[in-house]
C-alpha positions in Angstrom: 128.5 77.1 185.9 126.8 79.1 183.4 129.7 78.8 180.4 129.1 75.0 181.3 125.5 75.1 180.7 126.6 77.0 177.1 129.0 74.2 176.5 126.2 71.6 177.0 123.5 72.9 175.0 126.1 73.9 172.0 126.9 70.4 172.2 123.6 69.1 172.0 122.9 71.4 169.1 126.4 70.3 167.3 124.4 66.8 167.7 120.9 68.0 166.5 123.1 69.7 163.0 124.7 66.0 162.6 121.1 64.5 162.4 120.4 67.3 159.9 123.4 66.7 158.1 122.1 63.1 157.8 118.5 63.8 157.3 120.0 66.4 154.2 122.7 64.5 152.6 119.6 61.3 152.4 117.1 63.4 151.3 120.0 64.9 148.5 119.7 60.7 147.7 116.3 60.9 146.7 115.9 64.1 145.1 118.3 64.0 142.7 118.8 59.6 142.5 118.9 59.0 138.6 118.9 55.3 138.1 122.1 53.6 136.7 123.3 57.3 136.6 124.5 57.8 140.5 124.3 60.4 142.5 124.5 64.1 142.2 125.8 66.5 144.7 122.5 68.9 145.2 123.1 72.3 146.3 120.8 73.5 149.5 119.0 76.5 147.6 117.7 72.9 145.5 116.9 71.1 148.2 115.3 74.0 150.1 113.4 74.8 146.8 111.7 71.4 146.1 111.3 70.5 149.7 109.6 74.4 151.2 109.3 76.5 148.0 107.2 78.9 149.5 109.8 79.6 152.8 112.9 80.1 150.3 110.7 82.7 148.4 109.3 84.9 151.7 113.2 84.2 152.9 114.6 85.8 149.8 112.1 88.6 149.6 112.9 89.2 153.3 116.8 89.4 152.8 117.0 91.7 149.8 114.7 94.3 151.6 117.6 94.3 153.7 120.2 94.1 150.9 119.5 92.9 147.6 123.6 92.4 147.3 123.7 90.4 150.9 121.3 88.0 149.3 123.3 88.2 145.7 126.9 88.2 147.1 126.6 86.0 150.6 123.3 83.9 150.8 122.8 82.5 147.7 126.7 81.2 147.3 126.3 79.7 150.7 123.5 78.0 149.6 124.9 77.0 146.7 127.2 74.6 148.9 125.2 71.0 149.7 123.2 71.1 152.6 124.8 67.9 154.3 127.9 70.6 154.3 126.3 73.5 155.7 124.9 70.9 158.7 127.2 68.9 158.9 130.5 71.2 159.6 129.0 73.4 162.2 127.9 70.4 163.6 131.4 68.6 163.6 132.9 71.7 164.7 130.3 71.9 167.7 130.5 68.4 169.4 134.4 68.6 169.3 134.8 71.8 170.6 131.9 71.9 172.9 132.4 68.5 174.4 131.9 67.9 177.6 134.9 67.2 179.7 135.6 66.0 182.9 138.5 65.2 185.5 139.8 61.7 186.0 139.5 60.8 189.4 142.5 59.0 190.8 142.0 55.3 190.1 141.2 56.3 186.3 144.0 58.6 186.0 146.4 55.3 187.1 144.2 52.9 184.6 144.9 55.6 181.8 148.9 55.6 182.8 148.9 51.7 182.8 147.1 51.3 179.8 149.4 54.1 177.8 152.7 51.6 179.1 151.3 48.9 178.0 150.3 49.9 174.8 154.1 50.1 174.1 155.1 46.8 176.0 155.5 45.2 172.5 157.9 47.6 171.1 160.0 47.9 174.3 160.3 44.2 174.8 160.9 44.0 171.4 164.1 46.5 171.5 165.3 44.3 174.7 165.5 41.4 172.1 167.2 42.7 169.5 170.0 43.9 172.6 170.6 40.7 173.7 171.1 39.2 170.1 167.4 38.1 168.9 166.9 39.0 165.3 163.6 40.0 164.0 162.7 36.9 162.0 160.4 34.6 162.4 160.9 30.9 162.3 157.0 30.2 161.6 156.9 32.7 158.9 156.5 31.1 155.6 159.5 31.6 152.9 158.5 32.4 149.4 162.3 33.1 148.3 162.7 29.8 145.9 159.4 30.5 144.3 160.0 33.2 141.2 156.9 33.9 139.2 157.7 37.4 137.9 159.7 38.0 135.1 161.7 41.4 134.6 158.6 42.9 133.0 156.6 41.7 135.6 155.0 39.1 133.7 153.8 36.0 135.6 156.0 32.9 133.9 156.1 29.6 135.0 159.5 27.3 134.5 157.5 24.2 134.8 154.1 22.5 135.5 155.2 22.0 139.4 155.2 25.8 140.0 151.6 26.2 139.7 150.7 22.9 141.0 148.5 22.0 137.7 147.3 18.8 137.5 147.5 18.0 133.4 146.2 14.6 133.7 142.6 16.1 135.0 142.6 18.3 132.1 140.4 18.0 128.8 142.5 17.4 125.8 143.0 21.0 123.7 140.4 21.8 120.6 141.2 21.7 117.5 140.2 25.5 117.2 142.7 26.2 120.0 140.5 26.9 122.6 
């Protein structure tokens, strides 16, 4: 019961990462939105910096009096990566491996087996048609085989008025300019 427990509460907190991710890749939207410019991807050592300045700093300090090169060489690349990221894939990776599952009881394990056959009732029916002698096209289908608009270089051409269905008579007479 206990790794079940573990399973739940890494699963709520693969949850609570999402919402981060969110909460990061929207405030990302309005740090960095430059009008009629887009949006640019904003790293999480940004994002940290403009939103707690004074956390990253005591953070930093705190790291390299452990190692300066663990804060050269591991942290600061990490954090180099957005923030939506470095939520957002623990988090993914959380909920689907922590997810809770549960047995089927027997009327849902015979729903699932009816609903898997007839989710392929189309394709066997169909292959019983084609053995007796059915072919596969349809009667209702519309046929656009007389209708040839395309040239060989792909160019749209039409042989005469009736092929685009123009009505000439409701047409203003040409400009003397061409237009």
């Amino acid at each position: 019961m206990a790794g079940s427990s573990v399973r739940r509460i890494l699963f709520y907190l693969g949850w609570a990462l999402l919402l981060a991710a969110f909460a990061a890749g929207a405030a990302e939207g309005l740090v960095r939105a430059d009008p009629g410019r887009g949006l640019h991807p904003v790293s999480a050592h940004d994002l940290w910096y403009r939103l707690w300045p004074g956390n990253l700093v005591v953070t930093q300090i705190r790291v390299e009096r452990l190692s300066p090169e663990l804060w050269s060489a591991v942290v600061r690349p990490v954090l180099d990566l957005p923030a939506w990221i470095l939520t957002g894939l623990p988090g993914v990776l959380l909920t689907w491996l922590c997810r809770p599952r549960r047995t089927l009881t027997p009327d849902e394990e015979q729903d699932l087996r009816e609903r898997e056959e007839s989710m392929f009732l189309y394709d066997e029916l169909a292959a019983r048609a084609r053995e007796d002698g059915h072919v596969d096209d349809d009667d209702m289908a519309p046929s656009h085989e007389s209708q040839h608009f395309l040239d060989e270089a792909g160019l749209t051409h039409a042989d005469s008025e009736e092929d685009y269905d123009i009505d000439m008579d409701g047409l203003p007479p040409p400009r003397p300019d061409g237009r």
